[in-house]
N, C-alpha and C positions, 0 to 999 in steps of 0.2 A: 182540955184537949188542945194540942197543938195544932195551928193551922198550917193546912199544906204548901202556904205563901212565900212562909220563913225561910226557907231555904232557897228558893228564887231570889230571892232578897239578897242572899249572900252569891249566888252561884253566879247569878246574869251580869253581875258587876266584871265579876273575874273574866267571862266570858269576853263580856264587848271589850276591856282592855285588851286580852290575847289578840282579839279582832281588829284592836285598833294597833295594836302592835307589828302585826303581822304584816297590816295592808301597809304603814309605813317603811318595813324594812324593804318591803318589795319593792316600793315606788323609791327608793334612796339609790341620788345617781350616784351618792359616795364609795357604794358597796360591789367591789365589783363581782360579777354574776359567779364564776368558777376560778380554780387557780390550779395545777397542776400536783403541787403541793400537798402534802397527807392535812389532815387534819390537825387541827393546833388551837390550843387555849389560850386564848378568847379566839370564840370565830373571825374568820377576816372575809367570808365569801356568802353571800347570799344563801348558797347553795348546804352551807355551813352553822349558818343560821336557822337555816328551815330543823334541821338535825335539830339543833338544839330547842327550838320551839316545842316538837316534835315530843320529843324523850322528856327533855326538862319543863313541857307545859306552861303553866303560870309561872314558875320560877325564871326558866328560860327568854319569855316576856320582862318580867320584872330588872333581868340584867339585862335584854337591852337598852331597857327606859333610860338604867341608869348611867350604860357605860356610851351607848351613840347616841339614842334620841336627845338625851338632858343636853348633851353639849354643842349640837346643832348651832 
């Protein structure tokens, strides 16, 4: 029988990154909050980010790690 742990295992990890992701974009004075501007790939706007958190979830996370948090 499978224990019902195993997938916590995998889910809570994904979780607290999104979390830990999230609360960094928020708090980066880099990113500024709105811009007039339609949307455009790669986000440039907090507001633009949240969108992509959002829709794209863990994937959305994972590109900002690696396109602003990494180069910090």
């Amino acid at each position: 029988m499978v224990s019902p742990f195993i997938p916590l295992f995998i889910v809570l990890p994904l979780v607290a990154f999104w979390c830990w992701m999230a609360y960094d974009m928020v708090n980066n004075p880099d990113i500024p909050y709105s811009t007039p501007e339609p949307f455009r790939w790669p986000p440039r706007t907090k507001s633009y980010w949240l969108i992509t958190f959002v829709v794209l979830n863990i994937f959305g996370a994972a590109y900002y790690y690696f396109t602003v948090y990494r180069d910090r």
